[in-house]
N, C-alpha and C positions, 0 to 999 in steps of 0.2 A: 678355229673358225675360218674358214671360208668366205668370201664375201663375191658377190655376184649383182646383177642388175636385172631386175626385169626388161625384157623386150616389148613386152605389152602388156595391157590389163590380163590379169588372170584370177581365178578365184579359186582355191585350194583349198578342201577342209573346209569350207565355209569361211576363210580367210581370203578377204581382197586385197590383193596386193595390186598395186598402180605401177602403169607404165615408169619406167626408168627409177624403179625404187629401191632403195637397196636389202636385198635378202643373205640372210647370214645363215650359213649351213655348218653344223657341228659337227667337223671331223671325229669326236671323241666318242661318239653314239655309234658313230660305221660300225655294223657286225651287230649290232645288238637287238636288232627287231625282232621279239618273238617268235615271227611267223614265217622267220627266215633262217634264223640262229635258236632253235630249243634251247638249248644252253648255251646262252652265249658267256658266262663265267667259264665254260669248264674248257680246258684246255688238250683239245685233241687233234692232231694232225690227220687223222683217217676220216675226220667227221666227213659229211658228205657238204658242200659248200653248194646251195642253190644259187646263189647269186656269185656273180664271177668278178673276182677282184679287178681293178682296173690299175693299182699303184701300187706300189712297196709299202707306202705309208712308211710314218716314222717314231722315233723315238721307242716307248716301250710297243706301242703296236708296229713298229716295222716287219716284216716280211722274213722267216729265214731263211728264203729261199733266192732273197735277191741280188746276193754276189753270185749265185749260180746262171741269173738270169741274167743279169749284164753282161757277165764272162760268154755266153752261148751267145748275144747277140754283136758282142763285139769281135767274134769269132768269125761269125756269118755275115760280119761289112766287112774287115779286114781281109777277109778271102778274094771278096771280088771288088772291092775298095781302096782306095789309098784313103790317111787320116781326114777327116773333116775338115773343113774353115769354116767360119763363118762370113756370112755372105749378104749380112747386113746388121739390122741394130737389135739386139731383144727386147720386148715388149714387155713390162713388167703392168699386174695389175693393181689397182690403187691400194690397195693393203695384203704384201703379200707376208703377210705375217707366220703362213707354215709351208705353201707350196712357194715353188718356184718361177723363170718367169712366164708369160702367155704366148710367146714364141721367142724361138730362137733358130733365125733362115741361116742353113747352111747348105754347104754344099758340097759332095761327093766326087773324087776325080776317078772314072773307072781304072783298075790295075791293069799295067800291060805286062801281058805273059810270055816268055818267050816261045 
């Protein structure tokens, strides 16, 4: 689960949800909406994906693709980057029970080349 806050009144589905309430979204459904996923049981790499992943996600639904993904972006800072720092506190949100935290400021020293 996820957990979130409303920003304002909103009504979804016929459901009111009140400013600063707390809404809870179930990562374990991700992928499974019929009319996005036909099959979402059956396990195919070629499927066609209409909706575009946003995370590796974890556990048995993690991503196998995302040591390839990390490796290529840590590829393309390191090139024109030196290592990160951090460049202030990270933000964690009130129940971070499967993601991570809500920021984390860092900061980038560009590489000098000779």
């Amino acid at each position: 689960m996820i957990q979130r806050f409303a920003k304002e009144d909103v009504t979804y589905q016929g459901l009111n949800i009140a400013e600063c309430s707390p809404v809870f979204c179930s990562v374990a459904s991700a992928g499974r909406a019929p009319l996005i996923m036909p099959k979402p049981a059956h396990f195919d790499l070629r499927a066609p994906r209409p909706a575009k992943q946003l995370v590796f996600g974890g556990g048995i639904h993690h991503c196998p693709g995302a040591a390839l993904g990390r490796l290529e972006i840590s590829e393309a800072l390191t090139a024109r980057f030196g290592p990160p720092a951090l460049s202030g506190t990270p933000t964690w949100p009130p129940l971070a029970v499967i993601h991570g935290p809500d920021s984390v400021p860092a900061r980038f020293t560009p590489r000098s080349h000779p």
